[in-house]
C-alpha positions in Angstrom: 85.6 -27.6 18.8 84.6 -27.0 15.3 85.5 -30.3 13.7 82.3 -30.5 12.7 79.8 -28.7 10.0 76.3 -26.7 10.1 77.5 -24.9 13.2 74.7 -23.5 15.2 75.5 -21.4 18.2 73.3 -20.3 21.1 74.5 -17.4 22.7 73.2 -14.3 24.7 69.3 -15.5 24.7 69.1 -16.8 20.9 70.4 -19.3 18.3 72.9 -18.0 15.5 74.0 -19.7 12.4 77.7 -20.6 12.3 80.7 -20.8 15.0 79.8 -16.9 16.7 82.5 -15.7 18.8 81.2 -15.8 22.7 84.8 -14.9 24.7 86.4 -11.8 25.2 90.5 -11.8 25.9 89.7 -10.6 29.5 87.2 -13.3 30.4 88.8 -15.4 33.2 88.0 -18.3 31.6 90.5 -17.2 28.5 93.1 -16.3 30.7 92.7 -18.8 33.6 91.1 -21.6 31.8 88.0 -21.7 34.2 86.0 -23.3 31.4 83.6 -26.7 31.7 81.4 -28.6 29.3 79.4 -31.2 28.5 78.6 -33.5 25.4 75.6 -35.2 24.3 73.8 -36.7 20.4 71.3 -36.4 18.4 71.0 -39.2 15.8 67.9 -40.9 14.2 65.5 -38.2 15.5 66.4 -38.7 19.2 68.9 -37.7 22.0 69.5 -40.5 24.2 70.3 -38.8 27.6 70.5 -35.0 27.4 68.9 -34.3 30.6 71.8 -35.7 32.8 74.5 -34.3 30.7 72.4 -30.9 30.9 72.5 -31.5 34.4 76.8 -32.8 34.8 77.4 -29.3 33.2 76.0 -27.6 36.4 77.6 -29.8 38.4 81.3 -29.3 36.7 80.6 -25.1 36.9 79.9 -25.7 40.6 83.2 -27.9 40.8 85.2 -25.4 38.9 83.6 -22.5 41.4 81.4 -21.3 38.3 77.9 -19.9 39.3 75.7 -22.2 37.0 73.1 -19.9 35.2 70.3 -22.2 33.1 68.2 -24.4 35.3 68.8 -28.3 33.6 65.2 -28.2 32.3 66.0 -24.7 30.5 68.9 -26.4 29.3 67.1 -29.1 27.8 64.5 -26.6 26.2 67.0 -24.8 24.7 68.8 -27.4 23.0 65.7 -29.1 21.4 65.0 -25.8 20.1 68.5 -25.3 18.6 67.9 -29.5 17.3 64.6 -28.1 15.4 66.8 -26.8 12.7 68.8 -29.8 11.6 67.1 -32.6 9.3 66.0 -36.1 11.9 68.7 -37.9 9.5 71.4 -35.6 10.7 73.8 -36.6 13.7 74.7 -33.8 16.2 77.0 -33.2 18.8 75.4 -31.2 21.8 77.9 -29.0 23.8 76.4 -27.3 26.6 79.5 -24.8 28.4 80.1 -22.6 30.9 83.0 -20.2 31.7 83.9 -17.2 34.0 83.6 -13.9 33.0 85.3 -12.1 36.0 87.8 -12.9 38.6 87.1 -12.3 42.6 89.8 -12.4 45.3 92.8 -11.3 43.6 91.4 -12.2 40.5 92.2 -15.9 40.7 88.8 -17.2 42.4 86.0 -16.4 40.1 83.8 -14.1 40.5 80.4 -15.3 41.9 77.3 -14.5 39.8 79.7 -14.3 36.6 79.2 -16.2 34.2 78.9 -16.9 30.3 77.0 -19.6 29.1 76.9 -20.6 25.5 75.9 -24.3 23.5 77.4 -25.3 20.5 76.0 -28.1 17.9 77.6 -29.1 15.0 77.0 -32.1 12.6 79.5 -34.8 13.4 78.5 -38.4 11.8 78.2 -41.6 14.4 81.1 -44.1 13.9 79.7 -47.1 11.6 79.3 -50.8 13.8 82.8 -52.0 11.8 84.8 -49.4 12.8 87.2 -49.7 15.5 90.1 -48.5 17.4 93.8 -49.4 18.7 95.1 -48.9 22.1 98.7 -48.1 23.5 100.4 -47.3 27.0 101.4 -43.7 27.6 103.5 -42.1 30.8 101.1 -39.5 31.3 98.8 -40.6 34.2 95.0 -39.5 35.2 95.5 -36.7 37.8 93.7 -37.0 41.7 91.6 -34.4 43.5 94.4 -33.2 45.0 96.1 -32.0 42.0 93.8 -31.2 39.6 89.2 -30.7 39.1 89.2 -34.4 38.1 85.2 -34.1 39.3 84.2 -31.8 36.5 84.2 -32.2 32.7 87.0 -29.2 32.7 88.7 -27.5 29.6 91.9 -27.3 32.1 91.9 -31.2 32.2 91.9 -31.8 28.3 95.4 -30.7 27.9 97.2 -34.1 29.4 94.3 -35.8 28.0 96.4 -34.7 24.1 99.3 -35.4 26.1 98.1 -39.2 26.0 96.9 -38.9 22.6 99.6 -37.8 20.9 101.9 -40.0 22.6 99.5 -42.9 21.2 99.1 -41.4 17.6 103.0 -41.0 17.3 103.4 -44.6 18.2 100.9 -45.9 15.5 97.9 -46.7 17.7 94.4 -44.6 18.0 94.2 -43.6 21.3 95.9 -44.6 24.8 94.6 -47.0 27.8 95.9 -44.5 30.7 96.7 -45.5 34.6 95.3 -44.1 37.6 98.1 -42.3 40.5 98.7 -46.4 41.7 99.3 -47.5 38.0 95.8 -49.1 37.8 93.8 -49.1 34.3 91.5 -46.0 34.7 90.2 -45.1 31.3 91.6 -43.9 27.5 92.7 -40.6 26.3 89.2 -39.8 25.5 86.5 -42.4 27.0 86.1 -45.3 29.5 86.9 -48.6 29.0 85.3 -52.4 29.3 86.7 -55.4 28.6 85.4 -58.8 28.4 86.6 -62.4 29.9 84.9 -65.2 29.5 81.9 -63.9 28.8 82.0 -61.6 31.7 82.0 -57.9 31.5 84.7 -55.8 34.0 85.1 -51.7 34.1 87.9 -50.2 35.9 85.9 -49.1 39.4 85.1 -45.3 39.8 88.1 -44.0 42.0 87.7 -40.3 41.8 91.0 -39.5 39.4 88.3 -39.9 36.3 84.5 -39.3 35.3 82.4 -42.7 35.4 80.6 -41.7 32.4 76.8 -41.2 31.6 77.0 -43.6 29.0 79.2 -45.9 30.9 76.7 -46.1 33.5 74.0 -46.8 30.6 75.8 -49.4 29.2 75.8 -51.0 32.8 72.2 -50.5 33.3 71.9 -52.1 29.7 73.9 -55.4 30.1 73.2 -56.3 33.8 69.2 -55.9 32.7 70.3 -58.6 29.6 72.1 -61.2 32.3 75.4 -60.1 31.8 77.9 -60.1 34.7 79.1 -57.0 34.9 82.3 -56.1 37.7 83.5 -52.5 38.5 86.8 -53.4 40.3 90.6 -52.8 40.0 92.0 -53.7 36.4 95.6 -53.8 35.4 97.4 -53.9 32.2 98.1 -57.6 31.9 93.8 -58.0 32.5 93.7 -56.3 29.5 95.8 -58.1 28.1 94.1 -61.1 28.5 90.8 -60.1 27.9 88.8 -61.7 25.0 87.3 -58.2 23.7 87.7 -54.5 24.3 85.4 -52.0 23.7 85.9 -47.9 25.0 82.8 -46.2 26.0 81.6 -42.3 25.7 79.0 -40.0 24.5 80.3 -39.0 21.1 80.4 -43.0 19.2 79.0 -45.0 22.0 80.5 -48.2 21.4 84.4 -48.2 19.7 85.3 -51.8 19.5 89.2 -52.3 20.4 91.0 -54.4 17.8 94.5 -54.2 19.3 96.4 -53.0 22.8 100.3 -53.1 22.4 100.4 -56.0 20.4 97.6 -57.8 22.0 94.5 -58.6 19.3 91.2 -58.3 19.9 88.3 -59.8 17.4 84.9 -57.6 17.8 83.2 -60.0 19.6 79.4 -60.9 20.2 79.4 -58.9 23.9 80.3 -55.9 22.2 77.9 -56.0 19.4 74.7 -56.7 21.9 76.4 -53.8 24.1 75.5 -51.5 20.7 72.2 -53.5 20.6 70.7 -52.7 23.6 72.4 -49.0 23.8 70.2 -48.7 20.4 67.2 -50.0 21.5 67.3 -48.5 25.0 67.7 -45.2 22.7 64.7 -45.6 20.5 62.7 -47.2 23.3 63.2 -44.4 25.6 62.6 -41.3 22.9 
């Protein structure tokens, strides 16, 4: 991604300093896009998670027909070791990929066995409490199984995802609330979404046309623990509408407050602060 700095790169059995080059133009997965990642943090000395998301990236390759190579513990082990390097004051994003080297039957299936396997981390700072985002409608819709490996954290997927997000941007707003095939709220461009009604908590229901995140499902663990109501279940544009706070969801900030959706404000409101609250002290609780 390189939109971060201090770049570190592990590659072919050992760390290297910078953003190394790790595909070749005849890879399949440059040429056919069989590529799959996954993200995770580091910030105030801990990362909050990595084993799932170590283990979600052996579970995309396996969607994508990519022969996972690093066992989720070795995974794990590798990226602390790669995390030794940076200061405990630094925040790091933690990309763990895979992609196919080699193509099977007629060169379109990959090739079993063939794989590369690379992580990246790079310094990328965590959002501060105040900042928040804007949200607009888009045409572009989450894809089903049927057309597309909505089940995997996919390079191949991202490209409608900047479909949504450019859309957004060119309309003035920060990112887009998409719909599902039926024209249901399924998530943003870039993260899942929550939204808040009376003091109750509702998340459009995992429906198979996006990832129910691992944060998401944190967040969930996180307020129902606190006494919150929380409901997964069919959300449309007008709830959103009429919801008293918005707040998007994912590894890379967290918690993104959601000030405004088509002319609909929003105030950053107390469920969304104690949502960062308990993620934080889950986090440092659970180091």
């Amino acid at each position: 991604m390189a939109t971060g700095t201090n770049i570190r790169t592990y590659f072919n059995g050992t760390w290297h300093n910078g953003d190394v080059p790790i595909m070749k133009a005849a890879d399949h997965g440059s040429w056919l896009g069989t590529t799959v990642f996954d993200g995770a943090r580091y910030f105030e000395g801990i990362h909050p998670d990595l084993e799932p998301h170590c283990a979600r990236v052996n579970r995309s390759a396996k969607a994508l027909m990519i022969t996972p190579t690093v066992t989720t513990q070795d995974m794990v082990e590798i990226v602390k070791e790669g995390l030794s390097a940076y200061p405990k004051d630094a925040a790091v994003y933690i990309r763990p990929m895979y992609w196919a080297l080699d193509g099977g039957d007629l060169g379109v299936v990959p090739k079993e066995g063939a794989t590369g396997f690379a992580v990246a981390l790079e310094e990328i700072p965590m959002a501060p409490q105040t900042v928040s985002t804007t949200l607009a409608t888009t045409r572009f819709r989450r894809p089903v199984m049927d057309d597309a490996v909505v089940d995997a954290k996919a390079g191949c997927l991202y490209p409608n995802n900047a479909r949504m997000l450019a859309e957004a941007r060119a309309n003035g707003y920060g990112n887009a609330l998409v719909a599902d095939a039926l024209g249901n709220v399924a998530e943003t461009a870039t993260a899942n979404i929550f939204m808040i009604r009376d003091g109750e908590v509702f998340t459009p229901i995992a429906n198979g046309c996006f990832l129910a995140g691992i944060t998401r499902a944190r967040h969930i663990a996180n307020m129902r623990a606190d006494g919150m109501k929380v409901h997964e279940t069919v959300l449309t544009f007008d709830d959103f509408r009429n919801a008293d706070e918005v707040f998007m969801s994912g590894n890379m900030m967290k918690v993104t407050p959601v000030s405004e959706f088509d002319g609909t404000m929003y105030n950053s409101g107390p469920v969304t602060r104690r949502v960062r609250e308990l993620y934080w002290d889950w986090a440092h609780s659970n180091a």
